[in-house]
N, C-alpha and C positions, 0 to 999 in steps of 0.2 A: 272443816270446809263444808259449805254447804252445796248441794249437788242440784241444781233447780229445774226444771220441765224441760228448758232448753238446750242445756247438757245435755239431758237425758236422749231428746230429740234429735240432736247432733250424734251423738254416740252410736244411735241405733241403726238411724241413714249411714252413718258410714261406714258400721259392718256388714251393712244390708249390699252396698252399694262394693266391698270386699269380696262377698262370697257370688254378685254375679259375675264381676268382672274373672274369678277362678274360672267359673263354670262355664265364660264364653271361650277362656286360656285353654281348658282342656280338647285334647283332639277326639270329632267326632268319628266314630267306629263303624264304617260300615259297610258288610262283609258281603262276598259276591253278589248273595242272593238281589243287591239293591243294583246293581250293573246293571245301564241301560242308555238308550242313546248310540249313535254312528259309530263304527268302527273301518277300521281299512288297516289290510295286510298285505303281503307277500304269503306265497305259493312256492314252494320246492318240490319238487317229486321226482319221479323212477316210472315212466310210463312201460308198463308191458302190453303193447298193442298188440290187437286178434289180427294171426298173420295173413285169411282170407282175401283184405284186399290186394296184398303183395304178389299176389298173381298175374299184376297188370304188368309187372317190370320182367318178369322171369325167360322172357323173349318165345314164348310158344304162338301161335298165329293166335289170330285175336279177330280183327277185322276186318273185310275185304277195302284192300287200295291200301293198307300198309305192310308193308314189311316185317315180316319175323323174323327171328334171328337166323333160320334157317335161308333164307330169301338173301338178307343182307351176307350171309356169308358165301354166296354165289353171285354177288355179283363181280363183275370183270376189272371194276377198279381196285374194291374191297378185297377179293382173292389176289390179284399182284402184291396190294400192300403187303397183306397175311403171309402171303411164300416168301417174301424180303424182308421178312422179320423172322421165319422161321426154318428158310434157308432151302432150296429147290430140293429137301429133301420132302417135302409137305409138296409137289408141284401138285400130288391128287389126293387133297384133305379133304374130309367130308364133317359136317357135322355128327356126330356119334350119337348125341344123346343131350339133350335139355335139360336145365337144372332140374333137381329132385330136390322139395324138398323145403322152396324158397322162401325163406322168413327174413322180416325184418329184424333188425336188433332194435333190442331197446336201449330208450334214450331218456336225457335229463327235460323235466317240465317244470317252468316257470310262469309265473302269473302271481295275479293281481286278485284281493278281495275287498268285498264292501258287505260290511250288515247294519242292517238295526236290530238292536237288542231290544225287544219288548222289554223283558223283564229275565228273570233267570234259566227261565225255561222256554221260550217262544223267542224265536229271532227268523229273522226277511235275510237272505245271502245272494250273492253274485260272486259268480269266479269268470276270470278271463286268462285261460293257462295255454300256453306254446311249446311246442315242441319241433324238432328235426327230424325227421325217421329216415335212417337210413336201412336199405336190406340188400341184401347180394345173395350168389349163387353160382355153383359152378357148374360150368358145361363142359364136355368132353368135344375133342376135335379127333379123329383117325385118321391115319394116311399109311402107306405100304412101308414095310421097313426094307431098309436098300442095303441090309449087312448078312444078308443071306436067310436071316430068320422067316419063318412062313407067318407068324403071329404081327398082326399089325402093331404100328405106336399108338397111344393114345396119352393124349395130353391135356388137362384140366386148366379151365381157362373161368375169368370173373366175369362174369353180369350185374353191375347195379345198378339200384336208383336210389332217390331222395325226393322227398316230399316235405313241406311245410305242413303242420295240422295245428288248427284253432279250436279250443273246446271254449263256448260261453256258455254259461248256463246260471237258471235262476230257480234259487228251491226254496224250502224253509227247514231250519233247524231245528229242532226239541230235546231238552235236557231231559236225561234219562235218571232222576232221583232229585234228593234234594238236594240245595244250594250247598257247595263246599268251596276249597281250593281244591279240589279234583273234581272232577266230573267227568260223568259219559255221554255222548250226543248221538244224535239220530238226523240226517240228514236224506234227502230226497227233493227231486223235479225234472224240468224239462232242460236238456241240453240241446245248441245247438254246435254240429260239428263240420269245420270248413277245411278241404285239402287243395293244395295249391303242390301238382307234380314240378321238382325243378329240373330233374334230369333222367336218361335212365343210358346207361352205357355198357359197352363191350371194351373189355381188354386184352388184347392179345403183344404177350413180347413187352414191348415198349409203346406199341401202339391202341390208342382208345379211339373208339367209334360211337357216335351218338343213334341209337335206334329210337328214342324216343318219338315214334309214330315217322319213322322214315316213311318217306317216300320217293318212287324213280320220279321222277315229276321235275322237270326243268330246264336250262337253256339250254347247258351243256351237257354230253353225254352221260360223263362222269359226274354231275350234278346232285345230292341226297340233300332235298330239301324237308323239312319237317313241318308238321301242322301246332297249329299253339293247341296248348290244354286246359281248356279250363280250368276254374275254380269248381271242383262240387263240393254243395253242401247238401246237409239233410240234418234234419231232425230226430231226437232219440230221448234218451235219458237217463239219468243216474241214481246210485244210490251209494249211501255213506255211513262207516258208523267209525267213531273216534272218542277218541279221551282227551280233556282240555283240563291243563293246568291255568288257574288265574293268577294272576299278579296284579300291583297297583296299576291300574292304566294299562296291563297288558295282559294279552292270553295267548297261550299257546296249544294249537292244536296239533295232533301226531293221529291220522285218519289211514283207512284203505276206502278209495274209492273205485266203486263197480260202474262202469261207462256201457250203455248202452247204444252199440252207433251202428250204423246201414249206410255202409259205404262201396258205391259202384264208381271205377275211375274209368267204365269204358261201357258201349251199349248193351254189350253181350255177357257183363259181366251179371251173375245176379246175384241182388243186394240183399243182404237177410240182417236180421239184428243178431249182432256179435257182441260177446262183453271183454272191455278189455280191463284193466286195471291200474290203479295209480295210486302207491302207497308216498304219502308227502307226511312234510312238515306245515305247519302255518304260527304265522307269526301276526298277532293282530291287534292293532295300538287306538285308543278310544280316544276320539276327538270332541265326542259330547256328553252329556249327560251324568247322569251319576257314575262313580268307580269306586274301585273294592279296596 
């Protein structure tokens, strides 16, 4: 059999035309370091807030034309209730003594992220994280004991409040080595942080009272009308350092973040830069550009 140009010619196109079609079959390989492009996550964290500005709820005088909690528990509607809730043996309770002491607890922080990934080592961030803070505190009440003893009663009673807080904030990122599936980051910028008080109360017995900026002020004798509170904000900053697992299409970061905030919730209050802390998770899924 004779084998002629055109065989030949055929033969060679169609191995040629084999080995690219393999090479476009094979999957292309390519590892963190080429991640880049939008990302957007979720935010979990453990907020431990600086307990400084909780001083505003802890009922001690604050500012003239409101009520302390010493004020509100003299007055002649609020003392009837209080004796009928703890029984005309209290008819001459006094305040004893103002929380010691008064911290918020910490609480759970949720939010939202956005970056661009330059490249493996440089990235643009936004977080927008919320929280609840609740804090309480006890006060002591005394009244004469009526069972012959000469040593007064003294009876521990709750104060709290609650507050809404917004952290936004916009930094940049920087990978601390070269490109793996692990890595360490460096994070830093400016925050801004917004509090919105929701409540701040007295409980005695059964019964709750809202002191939150009482005031006597109104139609009726027996009237405690309150003043709204502002929203404050202020500006501060942060910083971060954390380790990120990557995945196809996804990274996972496990960080402690240092918050930098200057928070006054009243005029008299003064506001210094506090840090508080927020060890999270982050979960962050790549909607453009290259993936690992």
């Amino acid at each position: 059999m004779i084998i002629g140009k055109k065989h030949i010619l055929f033969l060679f196109s169609l191995c040629h035309g084999m080995v690219v079609s393999a090479q476009d079959g094979e999957p292309q390989e390519v590892g963190p370091g080429a991640k880049k492009g939008f990302m957007f996550g979720l935010n979990v964290g453990y907020l431990m807030p600086n307990d400084e500005p909780a001083s505003f709820y802890d009922g001690t005088p604050k500012e003239p034309g409101f009520l302390d909690l010493n004020e509100l528990l003299g007055q002649w509607f609020i003392r009837n209730q209080v004796i009928n809730t703890l029984g005309d043996r209290a008819a001459n309770y006094r305040l004893s003594e103002y929380p010691q002491e008064y911290r918020y607890n910490n609480a759970l922080s949720i939010g939202g992220h956005v970056r661009y990934q330059f490249n493996w080592t440089h990235a643009v961030v936004a977080d927008m994280n919320f929280a609840r803070l609740r804090s309480a505190g006890l006060f002591v009440i005394e009244y004469p004991d009526n069972t012959g003893f000469t040593q007064p009663v003294y009876e521990n009673f709750e104060i709290t409040g609650e507050e809404d807080r917004m952290n936004l904030s916009l930094g940049y990122q920087v990978a601390l080595g070269a490109s793996s599936e692990f890595g360490v980051h460096l994070e830093f910028g400016p925050m801004l942080t917004s509090v919105r008080v929701r409540s701040n109360q007295v409980r005695i017995g059964d019964g709750t009272y809202n002191i939150l900026r009482a005031q006597t002020v109104g139609l009726a004798a027996d009237q405690l009308i309150t003043a709204p509170i502002p929203t404050v904000t202020s500006l501060g900053g942060y910083g971060q350092l954390g380790a990120n697992l990557e995945f196809h299409k996804f990274t996972v970061d496990l960080a402690l973040r240092v918050n930098l905030e200057k928070i006054a919730l009243y005029e008299g209050q003064e506001a210094r830069y506090r840090p508080s802390y927020l060890p999270f998770l982050r979960l962050v899924y790549q909607v453009s550009g290259s993936g690992s």
